[in-house]
Phi, psi and omega in degrees: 000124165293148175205196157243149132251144188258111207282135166300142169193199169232163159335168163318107167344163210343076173260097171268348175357080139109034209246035177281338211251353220276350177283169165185141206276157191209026152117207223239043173236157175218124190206142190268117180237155177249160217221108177275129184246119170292113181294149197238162185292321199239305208271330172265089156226171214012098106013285187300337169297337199070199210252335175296138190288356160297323187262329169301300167339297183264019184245351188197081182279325166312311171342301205318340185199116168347107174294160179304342168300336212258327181334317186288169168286284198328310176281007175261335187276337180290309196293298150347273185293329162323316193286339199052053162296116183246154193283143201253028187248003199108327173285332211046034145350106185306095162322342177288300193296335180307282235285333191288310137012266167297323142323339207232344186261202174277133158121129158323106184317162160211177220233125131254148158258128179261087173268024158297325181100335266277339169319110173283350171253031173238131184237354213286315172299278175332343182257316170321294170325298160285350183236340184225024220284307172333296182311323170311296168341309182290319162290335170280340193278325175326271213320300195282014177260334181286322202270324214068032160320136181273322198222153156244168180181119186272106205229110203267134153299116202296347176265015188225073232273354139319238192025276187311309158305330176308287184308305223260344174301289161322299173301344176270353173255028184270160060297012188234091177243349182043236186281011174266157182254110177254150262179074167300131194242115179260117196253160193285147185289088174172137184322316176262007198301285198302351204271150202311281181291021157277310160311307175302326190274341179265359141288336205231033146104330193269169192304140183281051202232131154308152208217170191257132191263161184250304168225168177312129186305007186274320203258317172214104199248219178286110138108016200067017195243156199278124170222117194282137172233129171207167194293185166290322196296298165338300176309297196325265183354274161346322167305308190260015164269312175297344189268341195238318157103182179303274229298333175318308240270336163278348133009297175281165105108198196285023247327352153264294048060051181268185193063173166295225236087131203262119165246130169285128152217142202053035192288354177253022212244217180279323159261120167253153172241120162247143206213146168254133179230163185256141229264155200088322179338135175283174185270305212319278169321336196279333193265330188302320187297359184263354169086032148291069181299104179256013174269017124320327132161187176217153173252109175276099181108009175087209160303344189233026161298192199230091190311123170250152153292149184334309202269357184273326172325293191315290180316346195287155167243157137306064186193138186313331171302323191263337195259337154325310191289309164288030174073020174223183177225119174344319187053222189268010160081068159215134177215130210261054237274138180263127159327127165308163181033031174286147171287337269324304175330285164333280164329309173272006190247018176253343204267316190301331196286305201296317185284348147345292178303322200247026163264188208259019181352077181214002162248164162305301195298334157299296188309298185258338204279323179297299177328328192275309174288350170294288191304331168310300194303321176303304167304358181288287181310323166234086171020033193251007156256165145247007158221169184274033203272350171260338158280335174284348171269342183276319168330270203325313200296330205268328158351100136109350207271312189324160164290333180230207186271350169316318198263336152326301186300333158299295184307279195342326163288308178301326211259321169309344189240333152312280175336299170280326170251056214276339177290330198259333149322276183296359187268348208263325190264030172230007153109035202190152175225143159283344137290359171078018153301148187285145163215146175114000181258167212280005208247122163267136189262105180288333170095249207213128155311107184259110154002297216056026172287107161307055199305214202284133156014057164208144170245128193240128199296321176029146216231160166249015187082193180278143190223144183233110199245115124003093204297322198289331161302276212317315172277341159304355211044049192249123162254067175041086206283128167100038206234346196250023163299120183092322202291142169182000000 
């Protein structure tokens, strides 16, 4: 497979903007890693043009204007659902039902892309944004000339200020935008930044924290107007079914499963990859070929993923059905190969402290309940309970309980790491680990904080060196606060 990299570096000398919240711990290396992009049959295909709307043009000139098919609402959304486009931000929501939706309430519809990202181990909207920002584009202006949308709004990761640049460069080389208003957006440096009404509330002026909504934003949205939102990946994707029509597009992936999909791997780790596969594709070959070893096991879905074991890993395909059937969910396409000789105990209990750390501590169970269980889980990690019966009664209390979907996704990585790893659980509470890490001594070593920083029209994995933590900051969810001076 040909690919590019995009080299780690860093941003404008001391740009500290909005870098408090941009960290997040990825195991026991500390290394500046640069983040290789595969080339793809569709959404990653000619690279090498770059990003400007001239070689888009002329490489996919139907683009150039919202084909006539499409004009009607009714026929972009039939076209949508031939393909069965589901959204590529973690729910997967059918882009058809938003836009049929939205057509039905009150109020001039508006459009968002949601490229923040807030995953930290997700790289796949930022490369878009940056290697493909047209396309994206091309899909939200479809949607919103089919809805008679007023605005579009592009809402970027504040910790990856390429991005942004990226977006606003692309929106000055527009002209065929007719009466919408497209719009950049900076979203806050923090784990929840991206989640859908985090997003709306950093459109409508309030704080970038998630809320609790009563109905769908398809039906009352920014501003109390029907507003479809979905990630970038989604749009692109969207792009090329109008521009190509069904039967292309189905072409690729599956008959249940058609199209493509954007995967992250290892993204916070020494290699991050970003890659396109057609949805049937096996996972085994898609990680060996990135020198990515999962027979130890992967974390499917990112931090509020699901831990699998090696060998159901040997069996997976690309596809929601299957990964589904194995207890897990695709999610945002990130996938975290746990290290030969690696912890998974360790490991998740660095991911929980951190995520501990980054919710909107405005319901109870984020505010007391994720601390409490980071910390349960700690006592886990270096043997000083036996048994797992107070993290797991802390798991049930916090369950279902949230404003948003955060203390799910959290318990979820736990019970999933309980489940699949039940020998190096009990080898961890009786005072021993089989990855051979020390346990019972008070210090977690998090290994290197990542940036996720876009510096100047380069994407950067970006590292703050090795950092050593205090286990007992981990259980508050405090990620070593001021330690991210300079970082951009």
């Amino acid at each position: 497979m040909s690919h590019l990299t995009i080299p780690a570096g860093q941003g404008p000398a001391g740009d500290t903007t909005h870098a408090e919240h941009s960290g997040t711990p990825y195991g026991d290396s500390a290394r500046s890693s640069d983040v290789h992009v595969f080339e793809g049959p569709r959404l990653l295909r000619d690279l090498a043009d770059g990003p400007g709307l001239g070689m888009h043009r002329r490489r996919a000139p139907r683009a150039l204007a919202v084909p006539p098919r499409s004009q009607h609402v009714g026929a972009l959304a039939d076209l949508l659902e031939a393909v069965d486009l589901r959204g590529r931000g973690g729910a997967a929501f059918p882009l058809a039902r938003k836009v049929r939706t939205a057509t039905k309430a009150k109020g001039r519809p508006v459009v968002v892309v949601n490229a923040a990202e807030g995953e930290p181990a997700s790289s796949k909207d930022s490369v878009l944004m940056l290697l493909k920002p047209h396309l994206v584009l091309d899909g939200a202006q479809a949607v919103a000339h089919a809805l008679g949308a007023s605005a579009v709004h592009v809402v970027v990761p504040g910790e990856r200020p390429a991005v942004e640049r990226a977006a606003r460069t692309a929106l000055a080389e527009r002209a065929d935008t007719g009466d919408i208003t497209m719009t950049v957006h900076r979203a806050e440096c923090r784990f929840v930044a991206g989640e859908s009404s985090a997003v709306l509330e950093l459109l409508a002026g309030r704080p970038n924290l998630p809320v609790t909504t009563q109905r769908p934003s398809a039906v009352s949205g920014l501003g109390g107007r029907p507003t479809v939102l979905s990630n970038a990946e989604t749009f692109a994707q969207a792009a090329l079914v109008v521009r190509d029509g069904v039967d292309a597009y189905c072409a690729a992936g599956t008959h249940a499963e058609p199209g493509t999909r954007l995967l992250t791997i290892d993204g916070d780790g020494e290699r991050p990859t970003v890659l396109e596969v057609a949805h049937g594709t096996p996972l085994a070959p898609i990680l060996a070929a990135v020198d990515a070893d999962a027979d130890t096991g992967l974390l499917l879905g990112g931090y509020h993923g699901t831990w699998l074991a090696g060998d159901v890993v040997a069996g997976l395909t690309v596809s929601a059905t299957a990964i589904t059937a194995a207890g897990a969910a695709i999610g945002a396409g990130v996938l975290l190969p746990l290290r030969a000789g690696a912890c998974p105990v360790r490991r998740t209990a660095v991911i929980v402290g951190y995520l501990a750390g980054e919710s909107a501590n405005r319901c109870g169970p984020c505010r007391f309940g994720l601390p409490a269980l980071a910390e349960a889980l700690r006592e886990v990690a270096f043997g000083t309970v036996s048994s797992t019966a107070r993290l797991e009664q802390l798991a049930t209390t916090v369950e279902g309980r949230g404003s948003c979907h955060h203390p799910d996704g959290t318990t979820r990585s736990i019970r999933s790491l309980l489940r699949v790893f039940p020998e190096e659980v009990d080898a961890h509470l009786s005072g021993s680990c089989a990855a051979g890490d020390l346990v019972g001594t008070r210090t977690l070593v998090a290994g290197t904080l990542v940036a996720g920083t876009l510096g100047t029209g380069t994407l950067v994995a970006g590292t703050l060196g090795t950092q050593t933590f205090d286990t007992r900051a981990f259980g508050i969810g405090t990620v070593g606060a001021g330690a991210m001076a300079g970082v951009r």
